[in-house]
N, C-alpha and C positions, 0 to 999 in steps of 0.2 A: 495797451497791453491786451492780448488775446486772453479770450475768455479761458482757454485752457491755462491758465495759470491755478485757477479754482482747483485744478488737480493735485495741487499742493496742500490744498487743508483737508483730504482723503486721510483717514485714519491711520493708515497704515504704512504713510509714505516717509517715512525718518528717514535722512540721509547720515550716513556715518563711514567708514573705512573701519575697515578689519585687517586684511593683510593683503600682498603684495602679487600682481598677478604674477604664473611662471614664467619660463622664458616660450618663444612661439615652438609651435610642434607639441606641446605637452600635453595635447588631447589624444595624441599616439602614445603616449607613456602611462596615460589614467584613462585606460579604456571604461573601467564604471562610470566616470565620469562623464564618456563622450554617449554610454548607452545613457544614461540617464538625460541627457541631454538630447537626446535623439524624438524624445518623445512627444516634440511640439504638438506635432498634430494629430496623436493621439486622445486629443485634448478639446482641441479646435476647433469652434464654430463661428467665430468672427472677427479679424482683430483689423482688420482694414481692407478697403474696395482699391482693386488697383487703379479703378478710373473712376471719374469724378461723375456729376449727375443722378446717375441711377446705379442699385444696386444688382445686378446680375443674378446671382444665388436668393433672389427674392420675390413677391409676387403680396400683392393686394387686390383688397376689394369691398365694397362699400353697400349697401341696402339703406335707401331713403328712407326717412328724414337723417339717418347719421351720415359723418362725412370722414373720408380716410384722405388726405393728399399725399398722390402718389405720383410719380414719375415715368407714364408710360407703362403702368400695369406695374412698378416696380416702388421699391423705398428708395427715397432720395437721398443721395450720400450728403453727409455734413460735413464743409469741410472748415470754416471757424471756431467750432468746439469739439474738443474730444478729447477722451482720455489716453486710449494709443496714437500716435499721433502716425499719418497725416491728417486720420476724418473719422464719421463713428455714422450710424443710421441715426435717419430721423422719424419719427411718429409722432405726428401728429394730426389729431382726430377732433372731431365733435362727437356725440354720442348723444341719440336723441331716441324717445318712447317708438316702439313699433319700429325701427331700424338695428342697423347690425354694420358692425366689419369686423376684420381679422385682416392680420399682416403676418406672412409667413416668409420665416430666416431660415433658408436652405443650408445642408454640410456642403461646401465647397467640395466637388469631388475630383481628381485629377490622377492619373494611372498610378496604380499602384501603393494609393493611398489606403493604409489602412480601413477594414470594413467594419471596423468597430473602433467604440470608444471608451476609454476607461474613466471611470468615476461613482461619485454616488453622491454630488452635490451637483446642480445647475448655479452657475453663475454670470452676472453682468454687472457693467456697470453701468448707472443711470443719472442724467442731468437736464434738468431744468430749468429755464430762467426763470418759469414764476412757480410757488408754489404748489405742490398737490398732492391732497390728502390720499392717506395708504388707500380709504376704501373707495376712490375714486381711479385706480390706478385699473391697467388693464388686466384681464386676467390671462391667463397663458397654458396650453395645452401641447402636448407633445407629439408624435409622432414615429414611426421607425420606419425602416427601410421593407420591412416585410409586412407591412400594411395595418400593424399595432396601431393602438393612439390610447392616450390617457381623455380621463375629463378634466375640463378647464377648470384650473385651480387658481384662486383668490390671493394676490401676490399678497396682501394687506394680513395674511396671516403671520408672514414672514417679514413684515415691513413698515417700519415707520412712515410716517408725512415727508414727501420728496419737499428738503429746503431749496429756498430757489439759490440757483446759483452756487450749488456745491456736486460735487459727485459723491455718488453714494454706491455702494455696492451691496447687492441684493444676492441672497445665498436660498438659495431653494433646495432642500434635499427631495432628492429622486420616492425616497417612502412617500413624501408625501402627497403624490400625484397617484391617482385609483386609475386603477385601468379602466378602461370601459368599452374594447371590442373582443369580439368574438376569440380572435387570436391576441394572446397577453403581451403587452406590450413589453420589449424588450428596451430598456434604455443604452446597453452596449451599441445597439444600433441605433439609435439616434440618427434621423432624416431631417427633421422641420421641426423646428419652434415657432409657435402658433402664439400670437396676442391680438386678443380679443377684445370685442366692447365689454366694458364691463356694468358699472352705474350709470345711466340713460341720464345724466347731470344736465345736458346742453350747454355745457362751457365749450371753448375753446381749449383745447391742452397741446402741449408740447414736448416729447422724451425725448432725449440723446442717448441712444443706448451704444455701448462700444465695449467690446474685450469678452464677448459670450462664450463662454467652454464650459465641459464636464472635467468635475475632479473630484481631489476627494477631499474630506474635509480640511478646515485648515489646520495647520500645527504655528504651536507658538515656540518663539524661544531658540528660534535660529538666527542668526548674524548677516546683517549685509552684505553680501557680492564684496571682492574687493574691485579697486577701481582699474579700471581697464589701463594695457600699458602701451606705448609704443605708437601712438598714433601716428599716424603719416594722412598726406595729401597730394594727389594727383592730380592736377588740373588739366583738362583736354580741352576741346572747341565749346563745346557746350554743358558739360559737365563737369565734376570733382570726385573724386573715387576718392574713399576712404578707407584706410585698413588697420589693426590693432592685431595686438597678442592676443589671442583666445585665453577667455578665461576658464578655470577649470572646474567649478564650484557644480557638485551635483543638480542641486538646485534653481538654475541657472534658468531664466522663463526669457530675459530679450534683453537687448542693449538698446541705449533711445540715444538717438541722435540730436543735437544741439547744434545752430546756427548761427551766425550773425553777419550781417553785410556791412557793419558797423567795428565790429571789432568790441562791443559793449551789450549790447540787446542780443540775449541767446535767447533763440524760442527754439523747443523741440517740434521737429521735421519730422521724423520716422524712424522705426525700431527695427532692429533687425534679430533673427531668430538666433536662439544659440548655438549650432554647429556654423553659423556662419560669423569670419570676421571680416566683410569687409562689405561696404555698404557705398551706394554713387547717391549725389547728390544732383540732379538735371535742374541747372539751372537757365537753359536756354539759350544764351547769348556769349557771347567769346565778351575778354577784357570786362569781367567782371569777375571780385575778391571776393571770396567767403572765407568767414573765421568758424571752425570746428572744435566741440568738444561732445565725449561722450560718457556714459553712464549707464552701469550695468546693473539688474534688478532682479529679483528672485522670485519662488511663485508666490511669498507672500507679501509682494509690492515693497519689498524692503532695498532702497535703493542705492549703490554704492557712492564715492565722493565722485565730482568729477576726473575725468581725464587729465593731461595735460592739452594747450591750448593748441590748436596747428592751422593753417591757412593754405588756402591754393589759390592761383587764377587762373579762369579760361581762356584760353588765346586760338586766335583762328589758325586751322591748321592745312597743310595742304591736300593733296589728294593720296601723294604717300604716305604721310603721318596718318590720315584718316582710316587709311587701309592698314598698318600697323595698330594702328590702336583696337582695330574691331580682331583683328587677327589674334593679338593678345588676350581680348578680354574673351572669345572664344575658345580659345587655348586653354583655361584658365580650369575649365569647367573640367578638364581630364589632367591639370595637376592639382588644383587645391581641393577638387568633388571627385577626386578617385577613391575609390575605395582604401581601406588603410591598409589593409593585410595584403589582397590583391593586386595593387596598384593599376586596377582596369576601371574601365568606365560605367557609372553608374547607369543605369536606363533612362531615368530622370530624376531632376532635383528641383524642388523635392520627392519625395518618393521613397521607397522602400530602400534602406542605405546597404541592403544586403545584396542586391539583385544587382549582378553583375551582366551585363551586355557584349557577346562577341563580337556581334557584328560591328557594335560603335565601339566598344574596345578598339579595332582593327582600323578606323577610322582615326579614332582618338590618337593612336599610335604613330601613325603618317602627322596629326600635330603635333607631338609631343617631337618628332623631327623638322619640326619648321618652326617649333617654339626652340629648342636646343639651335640652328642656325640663326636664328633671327635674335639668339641671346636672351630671352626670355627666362631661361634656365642656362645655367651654366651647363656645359659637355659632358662633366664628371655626375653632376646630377641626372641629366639625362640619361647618361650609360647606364646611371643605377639603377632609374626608376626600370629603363627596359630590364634589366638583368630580373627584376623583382615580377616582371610583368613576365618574363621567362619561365621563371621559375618555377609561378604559379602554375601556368600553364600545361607544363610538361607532368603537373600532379594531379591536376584536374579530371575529372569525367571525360572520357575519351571513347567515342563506340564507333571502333575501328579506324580510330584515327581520328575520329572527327567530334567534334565540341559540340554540344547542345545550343539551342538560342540565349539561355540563361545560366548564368552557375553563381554559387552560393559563392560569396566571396570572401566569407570564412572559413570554407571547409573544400572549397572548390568541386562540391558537388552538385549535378545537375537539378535545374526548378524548372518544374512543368507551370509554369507562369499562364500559359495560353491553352490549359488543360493539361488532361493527363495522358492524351499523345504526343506533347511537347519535351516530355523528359528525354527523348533518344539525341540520336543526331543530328544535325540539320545543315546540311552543305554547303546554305547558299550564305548563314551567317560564318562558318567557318571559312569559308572562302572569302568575304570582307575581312575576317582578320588576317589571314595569311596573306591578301593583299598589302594589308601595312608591315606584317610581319619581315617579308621579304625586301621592302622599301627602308625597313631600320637594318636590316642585314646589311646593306650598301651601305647607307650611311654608318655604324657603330663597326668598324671594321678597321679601327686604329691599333694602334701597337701596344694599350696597358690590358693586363689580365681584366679589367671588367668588360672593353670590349670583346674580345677573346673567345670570352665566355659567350657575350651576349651574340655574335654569329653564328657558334657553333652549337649553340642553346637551338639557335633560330634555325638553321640547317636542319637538327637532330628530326625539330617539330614538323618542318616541311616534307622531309623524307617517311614520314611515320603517316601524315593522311591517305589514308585509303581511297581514294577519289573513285577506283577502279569497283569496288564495292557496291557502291550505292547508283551503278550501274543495273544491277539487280541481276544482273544475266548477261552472258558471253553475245546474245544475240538483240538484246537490247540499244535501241537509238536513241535512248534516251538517258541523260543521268536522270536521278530521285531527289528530292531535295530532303526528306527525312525517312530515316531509320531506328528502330525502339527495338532494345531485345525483348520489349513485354509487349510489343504489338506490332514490330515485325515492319511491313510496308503498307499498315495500316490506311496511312493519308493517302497513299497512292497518288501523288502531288508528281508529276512531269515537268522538268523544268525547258521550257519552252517561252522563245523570244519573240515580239521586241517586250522585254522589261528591264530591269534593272540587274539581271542574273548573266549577263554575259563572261562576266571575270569568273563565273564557278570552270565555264568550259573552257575558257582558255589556261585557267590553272590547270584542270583535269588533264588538258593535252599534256601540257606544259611539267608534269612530274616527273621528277629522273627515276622514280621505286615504282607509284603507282598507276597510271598515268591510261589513258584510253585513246585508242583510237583518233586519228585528228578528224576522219569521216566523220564522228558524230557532232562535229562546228556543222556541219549541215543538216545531217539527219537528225538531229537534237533543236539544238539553239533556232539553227534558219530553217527548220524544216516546214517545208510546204504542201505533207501529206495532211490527208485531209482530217486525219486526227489533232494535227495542227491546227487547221484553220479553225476545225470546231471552237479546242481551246480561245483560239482568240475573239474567236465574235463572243464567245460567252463570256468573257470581263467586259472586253472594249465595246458591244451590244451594235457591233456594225462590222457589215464584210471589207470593210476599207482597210487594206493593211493585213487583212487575213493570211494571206499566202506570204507573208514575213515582207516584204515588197510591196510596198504601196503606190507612190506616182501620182499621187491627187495634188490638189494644191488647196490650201488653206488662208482664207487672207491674202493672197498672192503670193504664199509661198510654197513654193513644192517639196513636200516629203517624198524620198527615196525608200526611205524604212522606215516600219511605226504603224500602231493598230488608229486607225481616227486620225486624230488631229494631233497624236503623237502621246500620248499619255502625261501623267502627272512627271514635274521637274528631276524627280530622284533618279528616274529610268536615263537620265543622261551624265548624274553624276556618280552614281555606288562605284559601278562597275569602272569609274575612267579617272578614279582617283588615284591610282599609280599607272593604269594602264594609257600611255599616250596614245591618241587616235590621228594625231597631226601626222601629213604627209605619207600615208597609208588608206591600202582599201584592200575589201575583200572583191569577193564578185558581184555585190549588190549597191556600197557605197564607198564615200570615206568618211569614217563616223564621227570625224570633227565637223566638217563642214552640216552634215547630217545631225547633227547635236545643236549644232549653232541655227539649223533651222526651226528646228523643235522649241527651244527657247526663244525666237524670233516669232513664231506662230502664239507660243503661250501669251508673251507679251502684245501679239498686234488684238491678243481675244480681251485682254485686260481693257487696251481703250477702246475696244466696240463696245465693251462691256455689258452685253445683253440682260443682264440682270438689274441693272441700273444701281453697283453698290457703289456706298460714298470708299472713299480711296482708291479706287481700281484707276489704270491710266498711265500715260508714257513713264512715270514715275513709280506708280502701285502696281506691279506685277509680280508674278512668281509664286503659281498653281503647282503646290506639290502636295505629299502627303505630309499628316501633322493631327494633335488634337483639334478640334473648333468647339463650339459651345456645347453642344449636346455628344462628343467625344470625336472619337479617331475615323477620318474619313481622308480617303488619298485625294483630293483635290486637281481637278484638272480642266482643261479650257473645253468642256462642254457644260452647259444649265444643267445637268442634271447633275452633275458631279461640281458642282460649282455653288458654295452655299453665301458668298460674301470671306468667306475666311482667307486672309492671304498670311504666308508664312515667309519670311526675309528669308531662309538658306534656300527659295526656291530661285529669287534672281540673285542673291550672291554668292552663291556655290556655282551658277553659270560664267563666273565672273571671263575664265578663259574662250568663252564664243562670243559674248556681245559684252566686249569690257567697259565701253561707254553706256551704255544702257544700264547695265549692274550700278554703275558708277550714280549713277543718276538715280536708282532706286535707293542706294543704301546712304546718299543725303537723304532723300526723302526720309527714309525710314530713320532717322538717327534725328535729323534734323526739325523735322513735323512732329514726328511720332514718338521722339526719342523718351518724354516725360513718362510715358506709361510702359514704351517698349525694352528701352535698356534698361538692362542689369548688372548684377555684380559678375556675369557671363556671359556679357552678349547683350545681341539680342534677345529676349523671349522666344517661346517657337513660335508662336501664331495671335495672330488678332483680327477682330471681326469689327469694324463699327459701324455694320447696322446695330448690329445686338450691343453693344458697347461692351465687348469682350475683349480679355486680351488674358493668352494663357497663363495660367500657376506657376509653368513648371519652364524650365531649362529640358530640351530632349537630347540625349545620347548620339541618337542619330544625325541629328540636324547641325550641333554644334560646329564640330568638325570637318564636315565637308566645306564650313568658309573658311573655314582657315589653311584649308587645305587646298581649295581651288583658287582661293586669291593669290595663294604663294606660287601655284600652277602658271599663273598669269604673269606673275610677278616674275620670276626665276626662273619655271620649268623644274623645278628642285624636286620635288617628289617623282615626279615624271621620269627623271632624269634617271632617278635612283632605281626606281622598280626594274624600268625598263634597263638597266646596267646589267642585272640578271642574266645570268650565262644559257638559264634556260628559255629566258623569255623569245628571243630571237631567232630560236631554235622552234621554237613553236609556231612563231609568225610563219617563218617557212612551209612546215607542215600543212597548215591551217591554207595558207593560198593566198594572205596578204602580200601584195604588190608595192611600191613606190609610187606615189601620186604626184604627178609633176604640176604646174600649177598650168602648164599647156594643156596638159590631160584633161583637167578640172576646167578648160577654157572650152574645150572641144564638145562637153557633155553640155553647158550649158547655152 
């Protein structure tokens, strides 16, 4: 029996039943309840490492004769004892006269995470296998983000003798830390928790610390969670997905998952937050049984009875089940992490649950039509969720037609998220929604009043963008990518290609109300004056590709279009997620086969891999934009833009150019990678393992272009639908797209 058993004779760990969970959905019906629940990480300074070894958000260091063991500059994760389960940090030090250490627990930060934190108590929990005395214990100092710190305060005021072998929980209020820099330390902001040497003893010591947050103090005299209802089990190749009714209790701190490969011996695995109910369990290997039960707990450790029992088995699956199941569990993230009111996609999860994304809304949306085909959702749900996603829209902040990058997805008003020139319009994201927007047009286009609705919903909003607008001027070759009525054309942003913005100009032709010029597919997007070219050497930091037309060759492959070596992976998929590029060209290429090179160059840089990172290679590719360790950087196949971070929707959102290669990257990634990388979503967005990182967060963006490009592969279903558009074809003509014969395509090369 694992040492985490000891978490049982925790004072506060009573098991009992109170009442009865609701039925599912009922976090839509007791919205206090789902705010009150929202507030994890409000909270939150530790509750588990997603990866095993060393702790990421941490940092040590030692001064002889005392001694810290650390992992690579870092705290070692524990993964035999702990209180939340799967692991907890480990500290353990010597402490000797004339020496020193400290070990510092960073706030995990991840977009759109809350920049404060609410409380007015420090807490953790703490376990040792041998004894140790309170005034022997380390002492601990604070930190903020604005360069505050407290002095190191003596835990031993607030804390008895650590028994070995039990966990204890230590309560430190925030008064009782003295500031001591110049600037007064703020505890809302909350950066680093600092523990220090404390008594120069010369023993040997050892702490398990696990479950660190601010709060506020405790209340007594509330009832336990009731027990979670409805469990179910999903067994895939390598894993088990788990799902339940959400419970509705304000109070609500995690659900802890329970195991057994035995059907007898449950040991708790992992906890999952409360807006979330459904939790995977990677167990690695196909044809192997796990039994499930879970249990749900409140913030004052009061925990409810168990669940009812449920079981799955992995079995090996083929290469279509494989690609259905990552399509699904992609899909997943724009219907069960859609906003409630809204019904659009969140930016990321977790993350700010108000901040509503158009651009990956419009993305989201083209899945939410390959989840409805693929039966994921029923039809009738589908129509709804669009009609909801209509609705919204057509009430939303609109300046001149055109949607912000952000909107409240409560009140469908505009959020300057990316400053305060962000509140206006922004084209290039409205133009990804309208992209999908137009693609559910075709598909919801049946005979009952909610499809009805949802085309002529969808028409109304197509016919109403001002495209012609942010033009800026009758004589301009260029469209704007944003407009503010409080700061006008402030950004002064030109949308000029090769990036990912080609869908805003073919929509812009392509308008039956507002619609511009087809000349400016040239003097705009392919333009080759020298305003142009400036733009492009000044991102891509190289005249290769400057005059929209490139002709180099990379690895032995040749780029037709493309700044460099072709840019990060998104530049091949935003824009071509409804728009088909197959058996078409303009005057410069055909931008599938030209897409297909781009992704053939990114992956041949992965196995040269110049950088020398562990995972890169015929299997680890797919340089796109994404978070990495130290934040948001677009990734792509040059060293300098290249930090070790590789992100899955970079080669499986290519999945329709190189579908065996993709094929072959999302085993790897699922298969190798799958214990840290999959989710209750997916993939994760990104992972680094030099740094032994692997993102927070689920991203908006990233989600849906696999699910959307695999079904591209798969069916042509999206593609199919955009392009059915009465206007689309009509545009192609304009524009000077040709038929591409594959004699044609024989002749050039």
């Amino acid at each position: 029996m694992k040492s985490t058993t000891n978490r049982i004779a925790a004072d506060k760990l009573t098991c009992w039943q109170s009442f009865c969970c609701l039925l599912a959905g009922a976090l839509l019906l007791f919205p206090a309840f789902a705010d009150a629940q929202s507030n994890y990480y409000k909270h939150l300074l530790f509750d588990n490492s997603l990866t095993p070894g060393r702790y990421f958000h941490s940092e040590g260091k030692a001064s002889e004769p005392s001694r810290l063991s650390l992992d690579k500059g870092k705290l070692p994760v524990e993964t035999k004892t702990f209180f939340t389960a799967p692991n907890a940090l480990r500290l353990q030090w010597q402490s000797a006269q004339h020496g020193g250490w400290e070990a510092a627990l960073h706030l995990e930060r991840f977009r759109n995470r809350a920049a404060t934190l609410d409380g007015d108590t420090l807490y953790f929990w703490c376990f040792s296998p041998k004894a140790i005395p309170a005034s022997h214990l380390p002492r601990i100092e604070l930190k903020d983000s604005d360069g505050g710190f407290t002095a190191p305060l003596n835990i031993e005021r607030f804390a008895s003798d650590i028994p070995a072998g039990r966990w204890v929980h230590l309560k430190l209020p925030l008064r009782s830390f003295a500031n001591a820099s110049l600037t007064p330390f703020n505890s809302r902001k909350l950066q680093t928790i600092y523990f220090l040497q404390g008594i120069a003893d010369g023993a040997e010591h050892a702490l398990v610390v696990d479950e660190v947050k601010l709060d506020f103090a405790d209340t007594s005299g509330k009832s336990p969670p009731a027990a979670p209802q409805a469990l179910r089990a999903r067994g895939f190749e390598r894993h088990v997905e788990l799902s339940w009714q959400p419970n509705t209790e304000a109070d609500l701190q995690r659900y802890i998952i329970y195991r057994s490969l035995d059907g007898t011996d449950y040991q708790p695995i992992g906890i999952q937050q409360p807006r979330l109910h459904r939790y995977t369990d990677f167990l690695g290997e196909p044809n192997r049984k796990a039994f499930y039960k879970i249990k749900a707990s409140n913030r004052d450790y009061l925990e409810s009875d168990f669940s009812e029992i449920t079981s799955a088995s992995t079995r090996t699956l083929s290469d279509d089940e494989l690609l259905t199941m990552v399509q699904e569990a992609n899909f997943r993230y724009y219907w069960d992490g859609a906003h409630p009111n809204a019904g659009m996609a969140l930016e990321n999860i977790p993350g700010d649950e108000n901040i509503v994304a158009t651009g990956a809304s419009g993305f989201g949306i083209m899945a939410l039509v390959v989840g409805t085909e693929r039966g994921f959702v029923t039809r009738a749900d589908g129509a709804g969720r669009m009609l909801k996603i209509v609705e919204f829209l057509s009430k939303a902040d609109r300046f001149h037609g055109v949607w912000p990058h952000f909107l409240d997805g409560r009140t469908g008003k505009a959020l300057p998220v990316f400053g305060k020139y962000d509140g206006g319009g922004d084209l290039v994201e409205t133009a990804f929604l309208m992209q999908g927007l137009l693609a559910a047009r075709q598909y919801f286009k049946g005979g009952d009043e909610i499809e009805r609705r949802v085309h002529s919903g969808i028409t109304e909003l197509w016919r109403t963008v001002e495209w012609d607008w942010y033009r800026r001027s009758e004589n301009s070759d260029f469209l704007f990518w944003h407009w503010s009525p409080n700061y006008a054309w402030h950004l002064n942003h030109k949308l000029i290609g090769w990036n990912e913005t080609m869908i805003v100009y073919l929509l812009a032709i392509a308008s039956p109300t507002h619609s511009v010029p087809a000349s400016m597919y040239h003097t705009g997007w392919a333009s080759q004056s020298e305003e142009a070219a400036q733009y492009r050497r000044g991102w891509g930091e190289t005249t290769e590709g400057d005059a929209y037309t490139n002709g180099k060759t990379y690895h032995g492959i040749k780029l037709d279009v493309g700044v460099g070596s072709g840019g990060p992976l998104f530049f091949i998929h935003y824009s071509f997620m409804g728009f088909d590029p197959r058996g078409r060209r303009d005057r410069f290429t055909n931008y599938f086969e030209n897409n297909r090179n781009i992704a053939l160059i990114n992956r041949a840089y992965c196995i040269a891999n110049p950088g020398g990172y562990e995972g890169y290679g015929a299997s680890g590719w797919g340089l796109t934009a994404s978070d990495g360790p130290r934040g948001y950087m677009a990734h792509e196949p040059k060293p300098k833009f290249d930090d070790g971070t590789m992100t899955p929707t970079g080669a499986l959102a290519s999945f329709p150019y190189t579908p065996e290669a993709s094929m072959e990257a999302l085993k790897y990634f699922y298969r190798e990678r799958g214990a840290q990388l999959w989710g209750v979503y997916g993939f994760r967005d990104a992972f680094n393992l030099k740094e032994n990182w692997v993102a927070p967060i689920f991203m908006g963006l990233n989600q849906a272009p696999i699910t959307v490009m695999i079904e591209n592969h798969r069916s042509g279903l999206v593609w199919k639908l955009f392009m059915s558009n009465p206007e689309i074809p009509l545009m192609l003509d304009r524009v000077g797209f040709k038929p591409d014969s594959p004699q044609s395509k024989a002749s050039r090369n």
